[in-house]
C-alpha positions in Angstrom: 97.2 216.8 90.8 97.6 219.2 88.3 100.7 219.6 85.8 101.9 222.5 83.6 102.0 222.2 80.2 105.1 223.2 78.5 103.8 223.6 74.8 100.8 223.7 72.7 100.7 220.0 71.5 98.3 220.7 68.5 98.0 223.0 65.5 94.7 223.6 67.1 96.2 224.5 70.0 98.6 227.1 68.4 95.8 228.7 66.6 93.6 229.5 69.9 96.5 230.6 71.8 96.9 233.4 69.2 93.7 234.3 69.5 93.1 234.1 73.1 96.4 235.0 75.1 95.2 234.3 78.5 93.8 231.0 77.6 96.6 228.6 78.3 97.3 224.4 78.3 98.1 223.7 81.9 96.8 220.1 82.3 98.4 217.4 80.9 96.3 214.4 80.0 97.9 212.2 82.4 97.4 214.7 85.1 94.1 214.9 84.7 93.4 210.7 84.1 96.0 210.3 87.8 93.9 213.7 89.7 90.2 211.7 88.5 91.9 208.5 89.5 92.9 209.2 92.8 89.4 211.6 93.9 87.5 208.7 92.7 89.6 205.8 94.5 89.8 208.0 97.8 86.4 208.6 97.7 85.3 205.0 97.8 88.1 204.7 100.7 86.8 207.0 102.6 83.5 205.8 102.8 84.7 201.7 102.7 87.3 202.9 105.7 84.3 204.4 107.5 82.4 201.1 107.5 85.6 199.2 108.5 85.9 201.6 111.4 82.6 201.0 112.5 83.5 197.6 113.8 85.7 198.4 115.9 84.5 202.4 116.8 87.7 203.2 118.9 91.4 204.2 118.7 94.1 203.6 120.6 97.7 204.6 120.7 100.5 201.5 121.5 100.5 198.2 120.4 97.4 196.4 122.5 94.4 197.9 123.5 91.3 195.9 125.5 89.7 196.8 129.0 92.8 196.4 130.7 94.3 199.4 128.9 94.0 203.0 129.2 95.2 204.2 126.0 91.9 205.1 124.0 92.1 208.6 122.9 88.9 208.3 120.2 85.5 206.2 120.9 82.0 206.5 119.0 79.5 204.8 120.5 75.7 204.6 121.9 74.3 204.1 126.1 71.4 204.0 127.9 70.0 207.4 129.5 67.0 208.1 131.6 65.7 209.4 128.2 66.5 206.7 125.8 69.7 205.4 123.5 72.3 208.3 122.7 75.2 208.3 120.7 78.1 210.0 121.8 81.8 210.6 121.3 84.3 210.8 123.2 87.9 212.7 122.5 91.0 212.2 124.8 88.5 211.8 127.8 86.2 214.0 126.5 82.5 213.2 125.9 80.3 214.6 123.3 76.9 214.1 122.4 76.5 213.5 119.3 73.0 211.4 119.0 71.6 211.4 115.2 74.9 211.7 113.4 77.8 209.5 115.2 76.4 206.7 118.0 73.0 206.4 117.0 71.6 207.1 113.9 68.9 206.0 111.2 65.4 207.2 110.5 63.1 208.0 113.3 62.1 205.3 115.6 64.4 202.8 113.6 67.5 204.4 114.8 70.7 202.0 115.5 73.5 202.1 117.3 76.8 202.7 114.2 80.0 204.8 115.0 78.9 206.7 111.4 75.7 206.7 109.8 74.4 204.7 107.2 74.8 207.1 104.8 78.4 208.1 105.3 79.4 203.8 104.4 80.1 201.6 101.9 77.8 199.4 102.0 75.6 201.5 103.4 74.2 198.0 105.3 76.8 196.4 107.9 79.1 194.0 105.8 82.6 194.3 106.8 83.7 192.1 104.2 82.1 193.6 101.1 84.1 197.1 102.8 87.1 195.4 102.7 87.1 194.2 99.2 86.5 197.6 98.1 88.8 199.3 100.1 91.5 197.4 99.4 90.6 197.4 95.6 90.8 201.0 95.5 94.1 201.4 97.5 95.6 199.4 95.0 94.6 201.5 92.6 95.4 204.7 94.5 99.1 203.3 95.2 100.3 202.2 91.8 99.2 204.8 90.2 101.2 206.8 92.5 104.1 205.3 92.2 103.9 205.7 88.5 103.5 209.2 89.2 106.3 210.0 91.0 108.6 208.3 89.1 107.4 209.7 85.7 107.3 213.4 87.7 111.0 213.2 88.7 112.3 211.8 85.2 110.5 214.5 83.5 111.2 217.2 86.3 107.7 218.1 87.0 108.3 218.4 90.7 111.6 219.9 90.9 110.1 222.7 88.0 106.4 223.1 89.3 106.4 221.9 92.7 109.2 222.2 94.7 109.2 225.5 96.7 111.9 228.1 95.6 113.4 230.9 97.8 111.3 233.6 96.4 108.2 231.6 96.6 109.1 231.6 100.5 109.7 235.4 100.1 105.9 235.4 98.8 104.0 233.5 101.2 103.2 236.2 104.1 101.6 237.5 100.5 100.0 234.7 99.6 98.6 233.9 102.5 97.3 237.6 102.9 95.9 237.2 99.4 94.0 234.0 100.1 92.6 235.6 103.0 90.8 238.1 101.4 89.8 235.8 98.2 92.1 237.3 95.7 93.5 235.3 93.3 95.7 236.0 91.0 95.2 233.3 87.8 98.8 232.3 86.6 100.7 229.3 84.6 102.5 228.4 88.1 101.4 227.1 91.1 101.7 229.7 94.1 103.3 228.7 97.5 100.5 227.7 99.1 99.6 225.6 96.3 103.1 224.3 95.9 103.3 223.7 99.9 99.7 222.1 100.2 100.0 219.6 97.0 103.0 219.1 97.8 101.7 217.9 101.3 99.1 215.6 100.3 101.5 214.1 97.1 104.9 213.7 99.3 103.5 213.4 103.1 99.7 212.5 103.7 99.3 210.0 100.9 102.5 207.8 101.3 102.0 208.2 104.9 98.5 206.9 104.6 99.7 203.7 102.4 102.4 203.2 105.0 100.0 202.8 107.8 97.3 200.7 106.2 100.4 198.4 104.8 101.6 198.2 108.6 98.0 197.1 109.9 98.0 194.3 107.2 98.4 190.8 109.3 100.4 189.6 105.9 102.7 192.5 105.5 103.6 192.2 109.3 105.4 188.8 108.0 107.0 190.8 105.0 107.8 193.9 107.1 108.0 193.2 110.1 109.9 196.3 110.9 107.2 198.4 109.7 105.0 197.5 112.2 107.8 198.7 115.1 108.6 202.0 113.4 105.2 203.1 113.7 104.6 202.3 117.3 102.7 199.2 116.7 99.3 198.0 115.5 97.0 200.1 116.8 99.2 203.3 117.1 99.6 202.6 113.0 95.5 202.3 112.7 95.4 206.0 114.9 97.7 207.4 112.3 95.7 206.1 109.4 92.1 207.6 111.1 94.0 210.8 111.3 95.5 211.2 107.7 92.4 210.7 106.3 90.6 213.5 108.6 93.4 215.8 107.0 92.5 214.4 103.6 88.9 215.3 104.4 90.1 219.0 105.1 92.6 219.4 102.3 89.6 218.1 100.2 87.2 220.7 101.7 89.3 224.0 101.3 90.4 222.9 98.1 86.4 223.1 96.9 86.4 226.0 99.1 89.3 227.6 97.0 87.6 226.2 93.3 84.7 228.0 94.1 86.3 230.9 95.2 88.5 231.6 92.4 86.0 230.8 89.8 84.5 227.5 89.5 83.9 227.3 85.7 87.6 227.9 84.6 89.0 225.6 87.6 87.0 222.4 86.2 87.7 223.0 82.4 91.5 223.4 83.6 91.1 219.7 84.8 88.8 218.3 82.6 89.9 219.9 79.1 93.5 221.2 80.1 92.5 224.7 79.1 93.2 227.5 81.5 92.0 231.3 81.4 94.7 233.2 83.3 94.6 236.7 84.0 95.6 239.3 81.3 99.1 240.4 81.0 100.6 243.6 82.8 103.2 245.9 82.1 104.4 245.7 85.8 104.7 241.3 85.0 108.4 239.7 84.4 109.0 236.9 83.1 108.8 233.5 84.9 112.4 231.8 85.0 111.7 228.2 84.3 114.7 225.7 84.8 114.6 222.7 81.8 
């Protein structure tokens, strides 16, 4: 997501550092081109998953699923009442009503019966195959430039220097967490631990994990990998996986806008869009960061 900068690449550079001390280079460019890359290509994901969902609006853990089976721990779906069509969701047994967002949806008196509305999809019409295209398009893109990344981040030590967790950055989190709480940020070249932990998350866990899964659901790969499919407890148990990752995508997403606006808006997007970071004035009370090289 977002890289440290190690130096000033540009005269330019030099010349506003000296004038401005607490404006810093934190973003590489090929931090910010992967971080626009991947918010774009997970955002036409979501929404292309969403309408690839809505054909089949139910998930099941285990490797079949049909009427026989009573393994369904997610449906969205519409039924007859004594007052007309309602949508409703149902959780682990659970049912909700959920009628004008998941079910049954759409303007007034032209409602329809769609897990997710029309305006949560891609294509906001029912086409299943145009979603597919699209989502697999973009998980292309989302994957190899992943890879790329993670490769180019352990040559050049950018994870084991800015996002792998140290001792004392354990030591700090009861802090941290304690500071985020009551909105105080304190504006720095490094990552904090919560940062570290919750990038690192996404990046290491939720991302390949999500790749993994939709890889494992593929009816091709199953003849490449066979395996895969096994390791993740089958088909269907690999499509519940997938569903899920993306809901904590959809969260990590959220408190991360949450956090931008918090800490100051302005200054977060020029950091990703320019590179240039204001950090917080220097105190007498700082030390020095030790950086490893």
């Amino acid at each position: 997501m977002e890289s440290v900068a190690r130096s000033q690449s540009t005269a330019g550079g030099d010349a506003t550092m000296q004038k401005d001390a607490t404006l810093i280079y934190r973003q590489s460019r090929w931090t910010r081109l992967t971080h626009w890359l991947w918010a774009i290509s997970l955002f036409f994901m979501l929404l292309s998953g969403l309408q690839i969902f809505n054909a089949r609006p139910q998930l099941y853990i285990g490797k079949q699923s049909g009427f026989e089976y009573n393994n369904t721990i997610l449906a969205i779906g519409a039924e007859n009442t004594d007052v007309g069509p309602r949508g409703y969701t149902e959780i682990l047994g659970h049912r909700f009503d959920t009628t004008g967002v998941l079910g049954w949806s759409g303007p007034a008196g032209n409602e329809t019966s769609r897990a997710f509305p029309s305006w949560a999809t891609i294509p906001s019409y029912y086409d299943l195959g145009t979603a597919r295209v699209i989502h697999f398009f973009f998980a292309w893109i989302l994957t190899t430039t992943l890879i790329v990344w993670l490769i180019a981040s352990l040559i050049n030590g950018h994870i084991r220097r800015d996002l792998a967790p140290r001792l004392n950055d354990l030591k700090r989190l009861p802090q941290d967490i304690a500071n985020h709480a009551r909105l105080k940020f304190h504006h720095t070249r490094e990552y904090n631990t919560l940062q570290k932990m919750a990038y690192g998350g996404v990046l290491f866990v939720l991302l390949p994990l999500m790749i993994i899964t939709g890889l494992a659901m593929s009816p091709s790969m199953n003849s490449v990998l066979p395996w895969l499919n096994e390791i993740l407890g089958g088909r269907q148990t690999a499509r519940t996986i997938h569903f899920t990752v993306m809901g904590l995508l959809v969260g990590f997403f959220l408190i991360h806008m949450l956090m931008i606006l918090a800490a100051g808006p302005i200054n977060e997007l020029r950091s990703i869009i320019t590179g240039w970071y204001r950090t917080d004035p220097p105190s007498h009370n700082d030390k020095p960061v030790e950086r490893s090289v």
